[in-house]
N, C-alpha and C positions, 0 to 999 in steps of 0.2 A: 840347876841353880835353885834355891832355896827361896821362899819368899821374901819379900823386901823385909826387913824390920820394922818401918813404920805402918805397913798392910799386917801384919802379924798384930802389931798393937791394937790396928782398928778390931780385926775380929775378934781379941781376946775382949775388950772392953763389952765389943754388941753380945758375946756370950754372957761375960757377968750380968752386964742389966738384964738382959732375958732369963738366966737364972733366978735375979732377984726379982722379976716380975713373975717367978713359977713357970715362967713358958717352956723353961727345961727342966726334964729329970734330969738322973744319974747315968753316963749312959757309959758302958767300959770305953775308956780310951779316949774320956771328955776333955779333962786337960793335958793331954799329949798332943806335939806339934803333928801334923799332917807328914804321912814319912815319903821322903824325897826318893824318886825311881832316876838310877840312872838317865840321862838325856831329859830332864825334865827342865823346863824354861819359864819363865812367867811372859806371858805376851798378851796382847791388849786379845780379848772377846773377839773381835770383827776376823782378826789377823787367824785366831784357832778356827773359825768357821773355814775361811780361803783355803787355810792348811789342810782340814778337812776334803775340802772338795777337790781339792788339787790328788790329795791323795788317792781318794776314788776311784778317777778319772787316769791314776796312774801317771800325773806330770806333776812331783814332787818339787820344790821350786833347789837348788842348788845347795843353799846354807843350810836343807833337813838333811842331805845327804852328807855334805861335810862333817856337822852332828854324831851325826853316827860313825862317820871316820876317825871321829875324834875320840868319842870312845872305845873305837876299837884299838886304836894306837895308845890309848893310855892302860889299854887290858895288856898289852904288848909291853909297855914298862913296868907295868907291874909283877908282868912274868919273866922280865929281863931275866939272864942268867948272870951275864957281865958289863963290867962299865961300858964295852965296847957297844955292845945293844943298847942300854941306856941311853948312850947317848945319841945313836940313833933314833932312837922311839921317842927324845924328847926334840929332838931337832924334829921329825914328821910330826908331832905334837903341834909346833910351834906353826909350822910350816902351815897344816890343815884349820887353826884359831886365825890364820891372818888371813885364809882364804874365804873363813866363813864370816869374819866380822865385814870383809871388802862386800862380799857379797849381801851380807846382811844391808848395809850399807845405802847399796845401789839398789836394793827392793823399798825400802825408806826412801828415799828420793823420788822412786819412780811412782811409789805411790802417792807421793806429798804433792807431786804433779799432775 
């Protein structure tokens, strides 16, 4: 998922003032957006640390794993051959986005608590 639009505004503005304060050069690829890597997400700092460590440690929490379901079922529509696959691969699509958002969900909660 791509960065919010309003977080895009903020850092393009703090580059311009820092340009026009000289604190930047020219550098290749200054105003080009940040390129988005498949399974990429915006999530609060504290949340990518946990992510991190969980990883490590080898106990992934559920929603990373789903994630990755997700894209590999849409690599699967994309390779469809027929409508009949398609529609397969969009229904376990839909299937694997409801399991990860429930789950997302119930880690929000558990950690608000």
């Amino acid at each position: 998922m791509p960065m919010p639009g309003w977080l895009n505004r903020i850092a393009k503005r703090r580059m311009l003032k820092a340009r026009a304060e000289g604190a930047l050069g020219k550098f290749a690829g200054e105003d080009e957006p940040l390129p988005v890597r498949p399974g990429d997400i915006f999530i609060d700092p504290g949340e990518a640390i946990g992510f991190r460590i969980m990883a490590e440690t080898g106990a992934l929490p559920d929603e990373i794993s789903l994630r990755e379901a997700v894209q590999e079922a849409k690599a699967r529509y994309s390779a469809a051959a027929d409508e009949t696959e398609r529609r397969a691969a969009m229904a376990e699509i839909a299937r694997l986005e409801q399991r990860c958002a429930v789950a997302e969900e119930a880690r929000r909660r558990f950690v608000k608590n």
